[in-house]
mmJSON file of the N, C-alpha and C atoms, coordinates in Angstrom:
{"data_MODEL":{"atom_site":{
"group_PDB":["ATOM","ATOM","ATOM","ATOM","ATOM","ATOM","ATOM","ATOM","ATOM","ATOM","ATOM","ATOM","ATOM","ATOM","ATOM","ATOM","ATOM","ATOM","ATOM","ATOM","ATOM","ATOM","ATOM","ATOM","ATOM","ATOM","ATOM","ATOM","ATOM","ATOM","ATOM","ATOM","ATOM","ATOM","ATOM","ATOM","ATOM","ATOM","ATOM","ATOM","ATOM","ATOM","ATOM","ATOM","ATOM","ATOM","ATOM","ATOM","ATOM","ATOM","ATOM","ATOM","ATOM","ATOM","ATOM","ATOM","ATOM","ATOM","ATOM","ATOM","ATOM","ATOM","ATOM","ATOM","ATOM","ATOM","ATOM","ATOM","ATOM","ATOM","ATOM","ATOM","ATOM","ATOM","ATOM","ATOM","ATOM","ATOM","ATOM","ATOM","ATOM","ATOM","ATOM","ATOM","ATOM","ATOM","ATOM","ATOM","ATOM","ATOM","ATOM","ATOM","ATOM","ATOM","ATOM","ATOM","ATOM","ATOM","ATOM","ATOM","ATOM","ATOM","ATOM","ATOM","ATOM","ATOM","ATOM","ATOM","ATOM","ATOM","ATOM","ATOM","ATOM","ATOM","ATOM","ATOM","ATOM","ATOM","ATOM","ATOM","ATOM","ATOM","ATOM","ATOM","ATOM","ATOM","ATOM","ATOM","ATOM","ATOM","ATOM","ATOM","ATOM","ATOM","ATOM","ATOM","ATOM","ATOM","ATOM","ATOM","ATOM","ATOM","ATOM","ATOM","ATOM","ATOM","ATOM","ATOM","ATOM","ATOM","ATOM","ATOM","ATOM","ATOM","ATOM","ATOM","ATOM","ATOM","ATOM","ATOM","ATOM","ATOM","ATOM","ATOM","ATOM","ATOM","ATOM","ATOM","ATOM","ATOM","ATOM","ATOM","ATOM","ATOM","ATOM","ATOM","ATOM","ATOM","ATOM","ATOM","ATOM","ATOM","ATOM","ATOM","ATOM","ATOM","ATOM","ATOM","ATOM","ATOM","ATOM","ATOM","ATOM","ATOM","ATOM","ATOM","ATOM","ATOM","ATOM","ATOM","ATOM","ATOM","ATOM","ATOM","ATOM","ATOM","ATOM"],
"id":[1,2,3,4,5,6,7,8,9,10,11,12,13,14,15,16,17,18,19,20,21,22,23,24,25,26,27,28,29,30,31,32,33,34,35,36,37,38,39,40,41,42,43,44,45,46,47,48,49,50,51,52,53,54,55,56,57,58,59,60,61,62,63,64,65,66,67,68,69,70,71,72,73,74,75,76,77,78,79,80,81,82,83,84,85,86,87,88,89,90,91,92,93,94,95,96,97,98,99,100,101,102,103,104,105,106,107,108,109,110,111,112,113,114,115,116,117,118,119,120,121,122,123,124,125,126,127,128,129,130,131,132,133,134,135,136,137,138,139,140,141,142,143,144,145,146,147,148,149,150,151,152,153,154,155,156,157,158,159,160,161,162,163,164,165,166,167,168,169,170,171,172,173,174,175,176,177,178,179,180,181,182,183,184,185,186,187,188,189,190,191,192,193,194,195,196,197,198,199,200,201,202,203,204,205,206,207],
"type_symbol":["N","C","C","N","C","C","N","C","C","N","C","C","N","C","C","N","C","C","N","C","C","N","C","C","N","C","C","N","C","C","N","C","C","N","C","C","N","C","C","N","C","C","N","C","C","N","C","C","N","C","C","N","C","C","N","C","C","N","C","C","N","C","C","N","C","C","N","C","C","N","C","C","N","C","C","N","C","C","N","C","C","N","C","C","N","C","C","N","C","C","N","C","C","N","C","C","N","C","C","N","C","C","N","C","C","N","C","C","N","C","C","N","C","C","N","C","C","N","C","C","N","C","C","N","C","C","N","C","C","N","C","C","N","C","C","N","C","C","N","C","C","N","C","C","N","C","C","N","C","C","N","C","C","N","C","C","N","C","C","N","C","C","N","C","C","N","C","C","N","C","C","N","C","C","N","C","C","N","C","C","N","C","C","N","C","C","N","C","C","N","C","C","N","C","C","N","C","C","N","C","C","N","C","C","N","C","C"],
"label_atom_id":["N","CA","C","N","CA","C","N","CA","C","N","CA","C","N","CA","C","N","CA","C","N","CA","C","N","CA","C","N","CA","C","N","CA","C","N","CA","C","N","CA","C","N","CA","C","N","CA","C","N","CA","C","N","CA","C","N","CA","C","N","CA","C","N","CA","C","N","CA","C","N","CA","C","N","CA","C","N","CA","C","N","CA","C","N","CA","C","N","CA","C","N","CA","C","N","CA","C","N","CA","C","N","CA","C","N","CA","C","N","CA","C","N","CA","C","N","CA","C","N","CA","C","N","CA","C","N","CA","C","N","CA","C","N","CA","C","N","CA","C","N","CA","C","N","CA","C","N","CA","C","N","CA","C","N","CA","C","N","CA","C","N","CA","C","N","CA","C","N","CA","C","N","CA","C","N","CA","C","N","CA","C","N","CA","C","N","CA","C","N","CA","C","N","CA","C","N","CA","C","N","CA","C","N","CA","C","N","CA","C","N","CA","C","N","CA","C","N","CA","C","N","CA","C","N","CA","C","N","CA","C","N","CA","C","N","CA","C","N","CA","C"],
"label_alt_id":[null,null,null,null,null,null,null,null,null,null,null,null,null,null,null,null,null,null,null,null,null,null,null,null,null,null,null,null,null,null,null,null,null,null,null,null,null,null,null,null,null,null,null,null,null,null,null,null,null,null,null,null,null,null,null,null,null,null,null,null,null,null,null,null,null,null,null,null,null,null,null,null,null,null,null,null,null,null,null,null,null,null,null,null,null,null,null,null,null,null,null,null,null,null,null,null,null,null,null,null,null,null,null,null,null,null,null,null,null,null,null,null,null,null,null,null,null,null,null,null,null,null,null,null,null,null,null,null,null,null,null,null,null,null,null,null,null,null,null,null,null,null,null,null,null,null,null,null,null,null,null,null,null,null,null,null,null,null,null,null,null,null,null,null,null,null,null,null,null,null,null,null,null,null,null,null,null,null,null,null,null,null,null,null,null,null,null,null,null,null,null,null,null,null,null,null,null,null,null,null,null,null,null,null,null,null,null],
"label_comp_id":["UNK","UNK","UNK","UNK","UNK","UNK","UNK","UNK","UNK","UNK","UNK","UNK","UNK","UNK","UNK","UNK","UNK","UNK","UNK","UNK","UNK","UNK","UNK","UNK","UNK","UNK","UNK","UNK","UNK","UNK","UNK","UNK","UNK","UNK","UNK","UNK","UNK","UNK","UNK","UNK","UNK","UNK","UNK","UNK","UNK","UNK","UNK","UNK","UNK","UNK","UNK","UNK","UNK","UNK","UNK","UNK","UNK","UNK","UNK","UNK","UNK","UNK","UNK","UNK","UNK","UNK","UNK","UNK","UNK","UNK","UNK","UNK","UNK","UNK","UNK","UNK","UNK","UNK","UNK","UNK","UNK","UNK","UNK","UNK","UNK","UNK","UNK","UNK","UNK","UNK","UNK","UNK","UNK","UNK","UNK","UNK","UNK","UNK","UNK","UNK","UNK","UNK","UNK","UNK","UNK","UNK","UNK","UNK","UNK","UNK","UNK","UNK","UNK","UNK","UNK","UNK","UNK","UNK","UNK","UNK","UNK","UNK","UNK","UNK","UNK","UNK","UNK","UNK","UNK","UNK","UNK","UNK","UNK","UNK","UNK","UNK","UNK","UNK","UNK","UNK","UNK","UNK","UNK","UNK","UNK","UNK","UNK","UNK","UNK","UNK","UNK","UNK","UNK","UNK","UNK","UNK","UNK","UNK","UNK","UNK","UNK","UNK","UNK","UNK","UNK","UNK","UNK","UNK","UNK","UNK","UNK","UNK","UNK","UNK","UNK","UNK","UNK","UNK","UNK","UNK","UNK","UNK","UNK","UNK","UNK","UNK","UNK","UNK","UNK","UNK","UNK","UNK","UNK","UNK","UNK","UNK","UNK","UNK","UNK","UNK","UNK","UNK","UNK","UNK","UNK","UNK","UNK"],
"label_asym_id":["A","A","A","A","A","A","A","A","A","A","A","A","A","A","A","A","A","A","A","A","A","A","A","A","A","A","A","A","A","A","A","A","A","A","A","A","A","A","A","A","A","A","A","A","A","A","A","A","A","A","A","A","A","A","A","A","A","A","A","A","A","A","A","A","A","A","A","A","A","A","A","A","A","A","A","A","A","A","A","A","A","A","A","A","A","A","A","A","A","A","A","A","A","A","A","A","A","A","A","A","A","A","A","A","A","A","A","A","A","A","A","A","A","A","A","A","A","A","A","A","A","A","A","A","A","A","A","A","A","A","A","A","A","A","A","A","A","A","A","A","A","A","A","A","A","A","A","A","A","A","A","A","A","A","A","A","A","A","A","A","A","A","A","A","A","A","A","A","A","A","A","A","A","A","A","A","A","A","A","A","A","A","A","A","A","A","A","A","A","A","A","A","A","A","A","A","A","A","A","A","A","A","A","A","A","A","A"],
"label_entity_id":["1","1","1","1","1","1","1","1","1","1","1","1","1","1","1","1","1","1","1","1","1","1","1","1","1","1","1","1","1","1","1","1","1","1","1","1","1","1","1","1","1","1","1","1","1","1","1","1","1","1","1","1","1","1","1","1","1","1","1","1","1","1","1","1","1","1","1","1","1","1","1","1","1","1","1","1","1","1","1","1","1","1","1","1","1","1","1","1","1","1","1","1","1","1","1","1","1","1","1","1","1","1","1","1","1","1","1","1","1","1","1","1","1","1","1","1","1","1","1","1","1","1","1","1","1","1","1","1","1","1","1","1","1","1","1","1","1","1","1","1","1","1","1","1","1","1","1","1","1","1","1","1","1","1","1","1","1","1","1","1","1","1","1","1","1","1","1","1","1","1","1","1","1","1","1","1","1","1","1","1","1","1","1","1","1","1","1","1","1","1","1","1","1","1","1","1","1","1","1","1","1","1","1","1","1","1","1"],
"label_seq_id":[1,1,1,2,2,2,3,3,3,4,4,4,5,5,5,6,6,6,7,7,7,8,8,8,9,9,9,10,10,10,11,11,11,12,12,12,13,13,13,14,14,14,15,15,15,16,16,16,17,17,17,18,18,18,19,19,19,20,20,20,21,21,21,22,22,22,23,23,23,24,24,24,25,25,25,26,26,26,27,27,27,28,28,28,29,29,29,30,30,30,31,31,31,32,32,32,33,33,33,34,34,34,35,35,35,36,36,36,37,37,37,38,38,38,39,39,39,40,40,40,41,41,41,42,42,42,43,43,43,44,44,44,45,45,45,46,46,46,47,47,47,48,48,48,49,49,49,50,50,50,51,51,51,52,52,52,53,53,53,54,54,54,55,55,55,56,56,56,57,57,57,58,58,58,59,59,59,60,60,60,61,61,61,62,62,62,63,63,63,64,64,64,65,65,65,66,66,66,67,67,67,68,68,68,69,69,69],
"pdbx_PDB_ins_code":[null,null,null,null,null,null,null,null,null,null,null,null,null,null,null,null,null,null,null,null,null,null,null,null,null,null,null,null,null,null,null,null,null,null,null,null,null,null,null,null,null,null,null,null,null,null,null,null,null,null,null,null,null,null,null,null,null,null,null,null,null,null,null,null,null,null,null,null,null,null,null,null,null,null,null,null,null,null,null,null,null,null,null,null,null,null,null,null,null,null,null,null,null,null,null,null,null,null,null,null,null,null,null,null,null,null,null,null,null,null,null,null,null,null,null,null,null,null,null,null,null,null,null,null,null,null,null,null,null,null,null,null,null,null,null,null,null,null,null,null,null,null,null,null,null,null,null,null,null,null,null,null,null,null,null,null,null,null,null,null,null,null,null,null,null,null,null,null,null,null,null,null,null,null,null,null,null,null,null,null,null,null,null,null,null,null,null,null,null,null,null,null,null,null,null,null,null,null,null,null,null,null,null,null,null,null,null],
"Cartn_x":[169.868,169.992,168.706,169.013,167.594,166.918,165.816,164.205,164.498,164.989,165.171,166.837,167.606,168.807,168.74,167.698,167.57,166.622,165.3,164.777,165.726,166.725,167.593,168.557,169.289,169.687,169.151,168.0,167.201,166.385,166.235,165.627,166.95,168.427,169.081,169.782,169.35,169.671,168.178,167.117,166.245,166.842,166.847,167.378,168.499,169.567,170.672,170.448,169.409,169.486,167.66,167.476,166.355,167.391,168.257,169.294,169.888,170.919,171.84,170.627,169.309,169.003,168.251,167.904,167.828,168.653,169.703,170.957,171.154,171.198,171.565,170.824,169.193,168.153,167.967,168.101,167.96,169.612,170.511,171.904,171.67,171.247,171.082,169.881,168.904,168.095,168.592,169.133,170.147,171.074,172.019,173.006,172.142,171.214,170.789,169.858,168.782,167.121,167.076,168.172,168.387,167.214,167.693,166.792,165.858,165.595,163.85,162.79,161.855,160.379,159.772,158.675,158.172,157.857,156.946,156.855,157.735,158.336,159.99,160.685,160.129,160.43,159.749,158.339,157.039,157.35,157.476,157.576,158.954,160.08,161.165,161.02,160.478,160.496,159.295,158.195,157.378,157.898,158.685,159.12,160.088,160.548,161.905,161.707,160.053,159.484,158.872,158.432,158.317,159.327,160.293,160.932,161.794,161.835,162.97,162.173,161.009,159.746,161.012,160.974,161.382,162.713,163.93,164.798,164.379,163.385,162.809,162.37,161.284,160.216,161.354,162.675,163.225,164.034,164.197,165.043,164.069,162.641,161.615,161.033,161.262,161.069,162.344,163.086,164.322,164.013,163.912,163.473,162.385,161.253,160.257,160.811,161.591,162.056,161.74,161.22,161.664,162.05,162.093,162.699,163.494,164.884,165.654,165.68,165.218,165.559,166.462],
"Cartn_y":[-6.974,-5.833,-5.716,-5.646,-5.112,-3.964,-4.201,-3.208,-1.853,-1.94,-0.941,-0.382,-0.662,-0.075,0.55,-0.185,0.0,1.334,1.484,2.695,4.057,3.947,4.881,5.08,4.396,5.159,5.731,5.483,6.068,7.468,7.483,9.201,10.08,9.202,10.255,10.757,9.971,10.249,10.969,11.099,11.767,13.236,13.597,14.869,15.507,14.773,15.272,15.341,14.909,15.285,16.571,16.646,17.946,18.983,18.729,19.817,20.9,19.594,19.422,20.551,19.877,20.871,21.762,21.819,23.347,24.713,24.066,24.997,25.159,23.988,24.275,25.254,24.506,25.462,26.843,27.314,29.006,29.085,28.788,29.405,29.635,29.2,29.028,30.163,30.229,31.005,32.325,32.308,33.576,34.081,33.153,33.529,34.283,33.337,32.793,33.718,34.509,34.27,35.993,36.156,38.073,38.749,38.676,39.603,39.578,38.758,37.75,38.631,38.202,38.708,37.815,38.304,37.625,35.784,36.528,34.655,33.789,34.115,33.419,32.757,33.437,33.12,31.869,32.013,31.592,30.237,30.317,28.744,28.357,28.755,27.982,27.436,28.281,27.401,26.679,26.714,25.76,24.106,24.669,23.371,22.902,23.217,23.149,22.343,23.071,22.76,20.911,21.105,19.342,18.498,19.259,17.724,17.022,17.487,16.631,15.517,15.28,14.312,13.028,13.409,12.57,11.333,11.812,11.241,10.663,11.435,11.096,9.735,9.563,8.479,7.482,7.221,6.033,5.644,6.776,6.291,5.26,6.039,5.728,4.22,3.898,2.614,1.737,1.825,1.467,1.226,1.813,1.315,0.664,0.054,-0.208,-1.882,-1.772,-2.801,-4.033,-5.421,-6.917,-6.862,-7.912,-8.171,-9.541,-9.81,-10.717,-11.644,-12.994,-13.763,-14.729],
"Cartn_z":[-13.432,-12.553,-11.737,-10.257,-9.642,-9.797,-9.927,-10.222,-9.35,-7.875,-7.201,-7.874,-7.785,-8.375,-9.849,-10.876,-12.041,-12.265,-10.99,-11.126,-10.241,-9.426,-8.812,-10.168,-10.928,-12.237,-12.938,-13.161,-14.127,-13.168,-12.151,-11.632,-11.563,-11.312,-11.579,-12.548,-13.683,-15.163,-15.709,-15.111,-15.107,-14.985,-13.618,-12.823,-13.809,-14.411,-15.086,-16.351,-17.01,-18.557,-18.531,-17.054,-17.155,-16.964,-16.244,-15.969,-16.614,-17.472,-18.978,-19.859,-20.22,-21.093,-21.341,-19.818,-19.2,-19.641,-18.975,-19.365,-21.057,-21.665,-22.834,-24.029,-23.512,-23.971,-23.856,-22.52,-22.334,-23.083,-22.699,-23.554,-24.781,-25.524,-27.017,-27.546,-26.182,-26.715,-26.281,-25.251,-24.988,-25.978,-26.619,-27.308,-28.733,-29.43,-30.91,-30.503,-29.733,-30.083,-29.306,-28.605,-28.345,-28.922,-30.318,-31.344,-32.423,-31.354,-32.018,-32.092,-32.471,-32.144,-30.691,-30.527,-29.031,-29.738,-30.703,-31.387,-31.664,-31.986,-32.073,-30.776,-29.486,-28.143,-27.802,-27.733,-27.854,-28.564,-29.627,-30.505,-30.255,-29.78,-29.42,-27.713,-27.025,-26.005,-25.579,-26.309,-26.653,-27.231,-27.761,-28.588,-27.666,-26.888,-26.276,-24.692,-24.612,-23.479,-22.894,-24.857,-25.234,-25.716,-26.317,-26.408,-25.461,-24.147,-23.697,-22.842,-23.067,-23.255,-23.867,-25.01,-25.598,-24.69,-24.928,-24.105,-22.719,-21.926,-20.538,-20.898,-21.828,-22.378,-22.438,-23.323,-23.306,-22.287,-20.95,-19.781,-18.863,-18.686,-18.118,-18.993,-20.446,-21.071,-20.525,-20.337,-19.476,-18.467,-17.58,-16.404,-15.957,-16.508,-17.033,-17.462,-17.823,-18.919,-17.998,-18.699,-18.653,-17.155,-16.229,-15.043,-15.446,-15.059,-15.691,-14.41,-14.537,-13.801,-13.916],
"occupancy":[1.0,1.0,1.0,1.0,1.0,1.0,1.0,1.0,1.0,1.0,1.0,1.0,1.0,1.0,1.0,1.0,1.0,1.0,1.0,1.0,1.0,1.0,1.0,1.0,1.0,1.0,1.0,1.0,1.0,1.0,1.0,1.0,1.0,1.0,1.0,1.0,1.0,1.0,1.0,1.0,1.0,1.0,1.0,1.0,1.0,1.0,1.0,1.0,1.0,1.0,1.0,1.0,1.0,1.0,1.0,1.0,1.0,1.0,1.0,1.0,1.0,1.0,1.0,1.0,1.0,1.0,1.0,1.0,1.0,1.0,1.0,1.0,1.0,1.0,1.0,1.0,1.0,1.0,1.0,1.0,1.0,1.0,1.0,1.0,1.0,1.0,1.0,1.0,1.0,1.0,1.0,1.0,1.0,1.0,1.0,1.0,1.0,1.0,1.0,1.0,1.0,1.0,1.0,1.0,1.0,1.0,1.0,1.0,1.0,1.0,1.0,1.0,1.0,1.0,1.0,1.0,1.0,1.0,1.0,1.0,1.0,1.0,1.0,1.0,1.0,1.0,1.0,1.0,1.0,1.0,1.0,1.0,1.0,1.0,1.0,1.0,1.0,1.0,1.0,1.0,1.0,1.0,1.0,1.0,1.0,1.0,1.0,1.0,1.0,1.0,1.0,1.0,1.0,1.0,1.0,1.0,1.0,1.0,1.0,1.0,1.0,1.0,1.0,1.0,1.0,1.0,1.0,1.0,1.0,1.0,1.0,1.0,1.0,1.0,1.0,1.0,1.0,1.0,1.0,1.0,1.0,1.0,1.0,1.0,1.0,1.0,1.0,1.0,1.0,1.0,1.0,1.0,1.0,1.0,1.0,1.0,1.0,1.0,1.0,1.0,1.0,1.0,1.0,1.0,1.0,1.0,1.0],
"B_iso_or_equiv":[0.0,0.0,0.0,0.0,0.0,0.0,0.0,0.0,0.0,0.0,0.0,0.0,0.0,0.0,0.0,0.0,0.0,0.0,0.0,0.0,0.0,0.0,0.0,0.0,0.0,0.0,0.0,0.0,0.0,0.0,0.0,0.0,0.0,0.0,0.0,0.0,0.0,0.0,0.0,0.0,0.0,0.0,0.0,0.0,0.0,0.0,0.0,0.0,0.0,0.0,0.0,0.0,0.0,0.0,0.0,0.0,0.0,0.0,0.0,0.0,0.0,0.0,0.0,0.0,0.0,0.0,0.0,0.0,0.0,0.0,0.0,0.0,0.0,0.0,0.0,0.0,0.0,0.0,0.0,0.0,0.0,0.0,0.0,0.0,0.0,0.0,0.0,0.0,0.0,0.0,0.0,0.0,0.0,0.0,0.0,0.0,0.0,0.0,0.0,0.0,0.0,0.0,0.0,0.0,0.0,0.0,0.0,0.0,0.0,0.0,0.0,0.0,0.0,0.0,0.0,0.0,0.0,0.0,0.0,0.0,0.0,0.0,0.0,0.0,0.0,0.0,0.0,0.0,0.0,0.0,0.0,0.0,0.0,0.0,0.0,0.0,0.0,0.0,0.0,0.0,0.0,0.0,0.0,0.0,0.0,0.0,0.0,0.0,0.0,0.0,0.0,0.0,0.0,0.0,0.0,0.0,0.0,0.0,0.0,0.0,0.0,0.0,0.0,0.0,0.0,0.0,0.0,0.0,0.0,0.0,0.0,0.0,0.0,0.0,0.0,0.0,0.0,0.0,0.0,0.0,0.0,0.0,0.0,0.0,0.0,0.0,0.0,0.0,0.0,0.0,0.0,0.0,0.0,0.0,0.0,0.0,0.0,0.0,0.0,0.0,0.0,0.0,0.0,0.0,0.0,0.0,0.0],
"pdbx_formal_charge":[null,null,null,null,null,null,null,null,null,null,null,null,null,null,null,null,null,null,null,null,null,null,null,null,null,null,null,null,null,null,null,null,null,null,null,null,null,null,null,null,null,null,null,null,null,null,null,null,null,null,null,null,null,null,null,null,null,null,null,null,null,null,null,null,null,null,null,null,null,null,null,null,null,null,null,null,null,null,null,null,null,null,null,null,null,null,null,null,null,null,null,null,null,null,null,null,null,null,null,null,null,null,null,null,null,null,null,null,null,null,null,null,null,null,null,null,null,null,null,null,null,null,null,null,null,null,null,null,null,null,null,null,null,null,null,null,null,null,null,null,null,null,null,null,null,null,null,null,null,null,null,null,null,null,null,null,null,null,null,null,null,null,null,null,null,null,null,null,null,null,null,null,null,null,null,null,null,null,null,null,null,null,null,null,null,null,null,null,null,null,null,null,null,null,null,null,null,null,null,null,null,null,null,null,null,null,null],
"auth_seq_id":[1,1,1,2,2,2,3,3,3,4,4,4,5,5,5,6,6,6,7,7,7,8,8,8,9,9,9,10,10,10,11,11,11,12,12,12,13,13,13,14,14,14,15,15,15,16,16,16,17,17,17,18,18,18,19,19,19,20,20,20,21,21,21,22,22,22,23,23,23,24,24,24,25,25,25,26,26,26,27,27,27,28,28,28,29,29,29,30,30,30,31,31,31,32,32,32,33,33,33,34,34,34,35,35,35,36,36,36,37,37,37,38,38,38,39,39,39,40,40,40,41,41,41,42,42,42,43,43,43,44,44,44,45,45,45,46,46,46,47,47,47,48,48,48,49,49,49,50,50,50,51,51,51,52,52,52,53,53,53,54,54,54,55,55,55,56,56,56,57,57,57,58,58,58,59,59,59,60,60,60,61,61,61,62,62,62,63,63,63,64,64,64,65,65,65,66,66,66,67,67,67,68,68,68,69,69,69],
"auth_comp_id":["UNK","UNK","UNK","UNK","UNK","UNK","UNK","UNK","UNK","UNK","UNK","UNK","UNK","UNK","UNK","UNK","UNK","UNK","UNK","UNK","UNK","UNK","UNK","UNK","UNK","UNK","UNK","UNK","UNK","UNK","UNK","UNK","UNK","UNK","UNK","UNK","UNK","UNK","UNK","UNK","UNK","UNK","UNK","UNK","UNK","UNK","UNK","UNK","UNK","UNK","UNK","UNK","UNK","UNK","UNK","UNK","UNK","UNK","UNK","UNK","UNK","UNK","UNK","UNK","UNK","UNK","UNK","UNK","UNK","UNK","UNK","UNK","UNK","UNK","UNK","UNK","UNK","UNK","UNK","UNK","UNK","UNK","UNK","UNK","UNK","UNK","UNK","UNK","UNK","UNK","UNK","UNK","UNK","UNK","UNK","UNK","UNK","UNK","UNK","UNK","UNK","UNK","UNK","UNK","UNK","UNK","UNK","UNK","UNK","UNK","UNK","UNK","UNK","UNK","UNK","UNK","UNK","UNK","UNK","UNK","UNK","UNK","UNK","UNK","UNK","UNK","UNK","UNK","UNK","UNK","UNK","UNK","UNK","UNK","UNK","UNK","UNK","UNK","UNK","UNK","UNK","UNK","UNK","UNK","UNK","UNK","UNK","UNK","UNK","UNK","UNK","UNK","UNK","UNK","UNK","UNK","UNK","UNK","UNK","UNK","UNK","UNK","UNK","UNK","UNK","UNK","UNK","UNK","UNK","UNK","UNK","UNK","UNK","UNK","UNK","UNK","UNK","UNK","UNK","UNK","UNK","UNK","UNK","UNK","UNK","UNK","UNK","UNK","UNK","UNK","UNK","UNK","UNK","UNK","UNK","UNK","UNK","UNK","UNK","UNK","UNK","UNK","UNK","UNK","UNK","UNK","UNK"],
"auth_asym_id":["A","A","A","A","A","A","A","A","A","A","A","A","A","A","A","A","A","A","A","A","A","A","A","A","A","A","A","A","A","A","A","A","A","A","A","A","A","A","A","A","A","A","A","A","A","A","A","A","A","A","A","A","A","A","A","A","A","A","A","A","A","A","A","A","A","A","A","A","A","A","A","A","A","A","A","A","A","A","A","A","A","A","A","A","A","A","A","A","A","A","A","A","A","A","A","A","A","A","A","A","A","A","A","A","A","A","A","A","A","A","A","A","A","A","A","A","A","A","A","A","A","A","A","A","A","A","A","A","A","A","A","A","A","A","A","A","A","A","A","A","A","A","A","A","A","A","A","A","A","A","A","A","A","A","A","A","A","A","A","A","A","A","A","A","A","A","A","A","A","A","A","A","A","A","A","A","A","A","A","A","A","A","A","A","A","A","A","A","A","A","A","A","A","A","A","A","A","A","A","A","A","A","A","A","A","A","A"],
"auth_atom_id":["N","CA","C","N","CA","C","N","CA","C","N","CA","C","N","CA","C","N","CA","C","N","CA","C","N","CA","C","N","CA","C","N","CA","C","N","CA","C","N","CA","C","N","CA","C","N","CA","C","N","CA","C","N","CA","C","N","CA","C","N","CA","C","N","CA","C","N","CA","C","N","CA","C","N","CA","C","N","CA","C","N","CA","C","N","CA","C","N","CA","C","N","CA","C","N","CA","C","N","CA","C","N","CA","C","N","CA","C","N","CA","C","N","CA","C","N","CA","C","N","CA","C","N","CA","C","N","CA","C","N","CA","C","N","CA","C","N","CA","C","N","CA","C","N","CA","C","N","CA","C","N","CA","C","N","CA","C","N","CA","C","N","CA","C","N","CA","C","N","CA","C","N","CA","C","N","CA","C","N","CA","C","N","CA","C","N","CA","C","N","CA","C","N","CA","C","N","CA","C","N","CA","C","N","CA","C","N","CA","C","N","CA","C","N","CA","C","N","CA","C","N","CA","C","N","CA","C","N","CA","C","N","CA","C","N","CA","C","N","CA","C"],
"pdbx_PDB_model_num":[1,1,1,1,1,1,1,1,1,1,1,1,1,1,1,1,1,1,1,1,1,1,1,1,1,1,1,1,1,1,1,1,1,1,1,1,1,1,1,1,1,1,1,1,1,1,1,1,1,1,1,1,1,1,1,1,1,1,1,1,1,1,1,1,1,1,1,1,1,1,1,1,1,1,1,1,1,1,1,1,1,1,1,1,1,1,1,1,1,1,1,1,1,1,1,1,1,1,1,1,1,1,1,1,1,1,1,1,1,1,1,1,1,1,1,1,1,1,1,1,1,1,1,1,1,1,1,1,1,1,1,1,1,1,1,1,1,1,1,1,1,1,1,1,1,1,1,1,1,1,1,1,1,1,1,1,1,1,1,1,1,1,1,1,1,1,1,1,1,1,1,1,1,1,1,1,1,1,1,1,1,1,1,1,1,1,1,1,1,1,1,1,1,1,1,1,1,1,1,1,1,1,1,1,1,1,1]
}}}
């Protein structure tokens, strides 16, 4: 697969999984976290804030990847 086509999947699988759990994150803290304390806010979207690091890191190792000749 070419380097240029291979990094255009990957920014827009970037864009859609910041999106995806965007949404999913505030919902949850909306639905679940109402009647929290402030710290409770605080350390969930702290945490929430870092992990989608994670998934990014192996799209971006993906795209990154080997060039196949």
């Amino acid at each position: 697969m070419p380097v240029r086509l291979k990094k255009l999947i990957g920014t827009v699988l970037i864009v859609i999984l910041v999106m995806l759990y965007a949404l999913l994150a505030t919902t949850f803290a909306t639905l679940a976290l109402s009647q929290s304390p402030w710290w409770v806010h605080l350390a969930y979207f702290a945490l929430t804030g870092v992990l989608w690091v994670l998934p990014a890191m192996l799209i971006i190792k993906w795209m990154a990847g080997p060039r196949q000749r």
